[in-house]
C-alpha positions in Angstrom: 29.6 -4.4 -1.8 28.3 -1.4 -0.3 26.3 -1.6 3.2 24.1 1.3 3.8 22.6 1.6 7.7 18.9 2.2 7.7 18.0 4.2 10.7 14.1 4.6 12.4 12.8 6.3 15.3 9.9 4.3 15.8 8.9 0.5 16.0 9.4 -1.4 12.5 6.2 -3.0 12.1 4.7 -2.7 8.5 3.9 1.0 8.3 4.7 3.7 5.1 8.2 3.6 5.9 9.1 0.2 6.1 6.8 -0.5 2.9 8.7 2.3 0.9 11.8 0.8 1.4 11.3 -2.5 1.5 9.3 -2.0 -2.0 12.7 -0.8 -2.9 15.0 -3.2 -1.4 12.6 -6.6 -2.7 13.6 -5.0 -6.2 17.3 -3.7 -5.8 20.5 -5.1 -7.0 21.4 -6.7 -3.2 24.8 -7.9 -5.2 25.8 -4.2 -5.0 24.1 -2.9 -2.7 23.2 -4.4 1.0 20.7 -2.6 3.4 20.5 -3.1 7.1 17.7 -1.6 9.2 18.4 -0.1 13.0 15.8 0.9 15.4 16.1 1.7 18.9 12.7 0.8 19.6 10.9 -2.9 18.8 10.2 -5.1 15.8 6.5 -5.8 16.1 6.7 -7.6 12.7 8.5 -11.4 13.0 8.0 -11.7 9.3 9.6 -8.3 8.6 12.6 -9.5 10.2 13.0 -12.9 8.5 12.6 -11.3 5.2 15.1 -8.9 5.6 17.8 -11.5 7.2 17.0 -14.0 4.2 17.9 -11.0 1.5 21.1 -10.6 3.2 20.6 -7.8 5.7 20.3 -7.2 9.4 17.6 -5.6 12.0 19.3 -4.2 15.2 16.6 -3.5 18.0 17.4 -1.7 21.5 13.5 -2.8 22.4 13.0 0.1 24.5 9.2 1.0 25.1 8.1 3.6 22.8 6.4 6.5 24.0 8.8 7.3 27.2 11.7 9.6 26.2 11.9 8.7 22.7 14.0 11.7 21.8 16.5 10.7 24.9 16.5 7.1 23.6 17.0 7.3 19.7 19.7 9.6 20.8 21.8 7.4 23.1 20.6 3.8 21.2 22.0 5.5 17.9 25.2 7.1 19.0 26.1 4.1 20.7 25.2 2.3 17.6 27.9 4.1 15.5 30.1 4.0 18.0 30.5 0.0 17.6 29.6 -0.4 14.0 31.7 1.3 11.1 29.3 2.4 8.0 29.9 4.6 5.0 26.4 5.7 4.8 23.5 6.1 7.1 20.3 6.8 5.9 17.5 8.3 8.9 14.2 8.0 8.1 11.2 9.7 10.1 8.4 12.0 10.5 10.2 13.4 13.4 12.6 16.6 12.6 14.4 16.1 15.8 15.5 12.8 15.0 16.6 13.9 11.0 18.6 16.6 13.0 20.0 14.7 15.7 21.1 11.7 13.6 22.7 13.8 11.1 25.0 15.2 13.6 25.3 12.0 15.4 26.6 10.2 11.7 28.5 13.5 11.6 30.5 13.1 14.8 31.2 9.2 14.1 32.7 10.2 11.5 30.3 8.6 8.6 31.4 10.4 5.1 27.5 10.2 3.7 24.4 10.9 6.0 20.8 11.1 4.3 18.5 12.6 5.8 14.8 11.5 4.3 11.1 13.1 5.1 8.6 10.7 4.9 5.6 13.0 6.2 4.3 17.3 7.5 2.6 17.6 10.9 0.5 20.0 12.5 1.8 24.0 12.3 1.5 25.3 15.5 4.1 26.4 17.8 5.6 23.6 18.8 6.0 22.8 15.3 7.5 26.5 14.2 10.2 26.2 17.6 11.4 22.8 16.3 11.9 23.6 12.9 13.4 27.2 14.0 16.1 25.1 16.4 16.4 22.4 13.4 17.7 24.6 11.1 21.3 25.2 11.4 21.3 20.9 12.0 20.1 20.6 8.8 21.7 22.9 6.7 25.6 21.9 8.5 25.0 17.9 9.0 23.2 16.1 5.9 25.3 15.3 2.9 22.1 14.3 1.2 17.9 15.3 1.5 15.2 12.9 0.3 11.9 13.7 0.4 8.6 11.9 -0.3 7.1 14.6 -1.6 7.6 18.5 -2.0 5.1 18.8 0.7 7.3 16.4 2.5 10.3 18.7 2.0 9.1 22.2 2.6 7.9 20.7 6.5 11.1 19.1 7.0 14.2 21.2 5.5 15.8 24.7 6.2 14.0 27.2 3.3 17.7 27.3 1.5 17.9 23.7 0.7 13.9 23.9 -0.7 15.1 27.1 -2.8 18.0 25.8 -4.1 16.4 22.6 -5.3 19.0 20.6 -2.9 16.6 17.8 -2.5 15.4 14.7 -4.3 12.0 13.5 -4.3 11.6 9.9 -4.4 7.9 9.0 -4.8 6.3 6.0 -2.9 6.0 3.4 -6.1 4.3 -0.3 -4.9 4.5 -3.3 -6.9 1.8 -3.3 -9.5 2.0 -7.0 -9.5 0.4 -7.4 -5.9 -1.7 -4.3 -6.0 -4.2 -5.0 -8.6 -7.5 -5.6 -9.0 -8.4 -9.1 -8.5 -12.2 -10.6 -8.6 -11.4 -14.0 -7.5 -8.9 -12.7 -4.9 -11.9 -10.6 -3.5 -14.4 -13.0 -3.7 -12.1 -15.3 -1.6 -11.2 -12.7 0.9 -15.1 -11.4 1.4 -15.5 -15.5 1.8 -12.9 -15.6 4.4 -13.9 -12.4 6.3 -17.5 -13.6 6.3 -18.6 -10.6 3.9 -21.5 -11.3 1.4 -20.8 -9.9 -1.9 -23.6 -6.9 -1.6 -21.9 -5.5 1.5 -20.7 -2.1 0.9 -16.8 -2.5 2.8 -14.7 0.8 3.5 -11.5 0.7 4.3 -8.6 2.1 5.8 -4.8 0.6 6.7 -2.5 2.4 9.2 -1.1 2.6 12.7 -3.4 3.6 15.0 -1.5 6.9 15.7 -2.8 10.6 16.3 -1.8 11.2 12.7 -3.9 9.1 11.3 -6.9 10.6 12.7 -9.1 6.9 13.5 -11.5 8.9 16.0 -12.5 10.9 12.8 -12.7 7.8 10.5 -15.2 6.6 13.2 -17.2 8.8 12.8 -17.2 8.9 9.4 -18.2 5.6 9.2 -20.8 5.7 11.8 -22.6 8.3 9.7 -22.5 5.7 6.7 -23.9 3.4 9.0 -27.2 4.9 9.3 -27.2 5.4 6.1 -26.3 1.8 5.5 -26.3 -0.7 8.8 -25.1 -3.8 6.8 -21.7 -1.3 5.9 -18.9 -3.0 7.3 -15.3 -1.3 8.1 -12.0 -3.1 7.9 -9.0 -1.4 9.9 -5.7 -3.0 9.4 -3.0 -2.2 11.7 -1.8 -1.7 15.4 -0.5 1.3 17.4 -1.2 2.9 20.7 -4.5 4.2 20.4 -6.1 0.7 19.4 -7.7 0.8 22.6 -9.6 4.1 22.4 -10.4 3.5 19.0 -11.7 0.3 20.2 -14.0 1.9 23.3 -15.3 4.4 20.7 -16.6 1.8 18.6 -18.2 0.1 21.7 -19.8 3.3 23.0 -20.8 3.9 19.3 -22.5 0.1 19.0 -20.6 -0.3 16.3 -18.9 -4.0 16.9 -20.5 -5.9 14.5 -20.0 -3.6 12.0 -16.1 -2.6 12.2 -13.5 -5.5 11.8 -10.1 -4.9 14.2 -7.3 -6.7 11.6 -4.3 -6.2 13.2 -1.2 -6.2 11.4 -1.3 -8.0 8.7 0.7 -9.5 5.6 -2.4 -9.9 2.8 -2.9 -6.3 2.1 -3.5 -6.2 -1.3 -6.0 -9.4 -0.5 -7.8 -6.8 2.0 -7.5 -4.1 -0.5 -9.8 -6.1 -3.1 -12.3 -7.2 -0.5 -12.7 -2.9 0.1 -15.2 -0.7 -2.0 -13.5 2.4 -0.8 -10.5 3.3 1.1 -10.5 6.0 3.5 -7.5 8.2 4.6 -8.5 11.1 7.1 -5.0 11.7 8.2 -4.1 15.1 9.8 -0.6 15.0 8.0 1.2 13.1 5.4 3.9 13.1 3.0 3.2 10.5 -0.3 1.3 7.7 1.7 2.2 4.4 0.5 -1.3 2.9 0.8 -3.2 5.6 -0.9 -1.3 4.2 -3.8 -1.4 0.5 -3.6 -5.3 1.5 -2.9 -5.5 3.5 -6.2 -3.6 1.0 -7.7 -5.9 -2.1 -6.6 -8.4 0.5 -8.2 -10.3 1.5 -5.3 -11.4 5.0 -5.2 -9.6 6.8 -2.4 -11.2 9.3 0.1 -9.0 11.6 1.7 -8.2 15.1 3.5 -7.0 17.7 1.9 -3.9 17.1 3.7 -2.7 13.9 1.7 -0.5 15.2 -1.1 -2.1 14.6 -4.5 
């Protein structure tokens, strides 16, 4: 049996990434193939955990704090990582170049024969942006053995120009299980029971970490225009992250409290999804999000910036 090391710079919660691949590891041949997730960061997700311990696999955590030095600590956590555990293949997953670089050359220099590299997302193009990618690029072109992408959009943000012209990448695209995302009148009416929403209501929606990328400030006010139009509108956000507690004092500035539903993480999605009229994506940057297409395929209609790959 093969063990491949799954590697992630932030906390392993229940975002895109950790969806993606646990969509794919739920429906893999584990007989032949064994994944095990390492983070130098936190679990904020129990379940997660459990589920990937009863399928075989195993979480490492360093549960440092994220947001202090987190360049500094994925660097030492994972090189001492490899240093005690002997894998074949390591696969890093982030929307951060430095850690696709830097993790590629650490799996390089434990001497790990097959080190994917995989872009999950773009970013803003500034100059901070156009330095990192600049310094990235002889990482990228002399450490990977492999480039996975979740989009071409995905790509051209994350790799050296040679590997996009040369077609040295492969996309895999963010598939869901059509059997949970669906649509689902009784599941709906139940959850609109259970979240105390009366049938009528028009519900947007949006799931995501509350993160600068995922521009909630924006969705705000989105939504507080709807309101006027419409003050029985109600918005679910599903989800935790840093910024929860701005988001939260711009609704309570806005008088919006009644009217927008803080979720949390949570495990019935595709329950929430029904219960929605419209989902709502504002992100400044993404790759292939995974919830735009469990959304689309629960066959709500899907809002986004033109940022979202089609």
């Amino acid at each position: 049996m093969i063990r491949v090391l799954e590697v992630f710079r932030e906390p392993m919660a229940n975002g895109g990434q950790e969806s993606f691949l646990m969509n794919m590891y739920r429906n893999m041949d584990r007989t032949k193939v064994q994944l095990d997730f390492l983070t130098p960061f936190t679990c904020d997700n129990p379940d997660l955990k459990m589920e990937i311990e009863s399928m075989g696999g195993q979480m490492f955590t360093y549960d440092h704090p994220f947001g202090e030095n987190n360049n500094a600590v994925f660097k030492e956590s994972v090189q001492d990582f490899l240093a005690n555990h002997p894998y074949s293949i390591v696969h890093f997953h982030s929307g951060s170049t430095y850690a696709l670089m830097e993790g590629a050359k650490l799996a390089h220099d434990a001497g790990i024969p097959v080190r994917v590299v995989h872009s999950h997302c773009g970013g803003f193009k500034n100059l901070k942006y156009h330095v990192i990618k600049t310094l990235s690029i002889p990482y990228l072109l002399k450490y990977p053995t492999d480039y996975l992408a979740c989009s071409d959009l995905a790509a051209e943000w994350k790799f050296p120009k040679s590997v996009i012209r040369n077609h040295r990448y492969t996309v895999i695209h963010n598939a869901v299980d059509t059997d949970q995302f669906r649509l689902d009148p009784d599941l709906r009416m139940k959850t609109r029971e259970t979240l105390g929403i009366p049938e009528v209501v028009p519900v947007l929606g949006h799931v995501g970490r509350f993160s600068l990328q995922k521009n909630h400030s924006f969705l705000i006010d989105i939504f507080a225009a709807v309101h006027r139009k419409s003050p029985e509108a109600i918005l679910l956000l599903a989800g935790a992250g840093e910024l929860e507690p701005e988001i939260r004092d711009k609704v309570k500035a806005l008088d919006l409290e009644n009217s927008v539903k803080f979720l949390g993480l949570r495990k019935d999605i595709p329950a929430l999804m029904n219960a929605m009229d419209v989902f709502v994506l504002p992100s400044f940057f993404e790759g292939l999000p995974v919830v735009g297409v469990e959304a689309q395929a629960t066959g709500l209609p899907v809002i986004t910036s033109t940022a979202v790959a089609r």
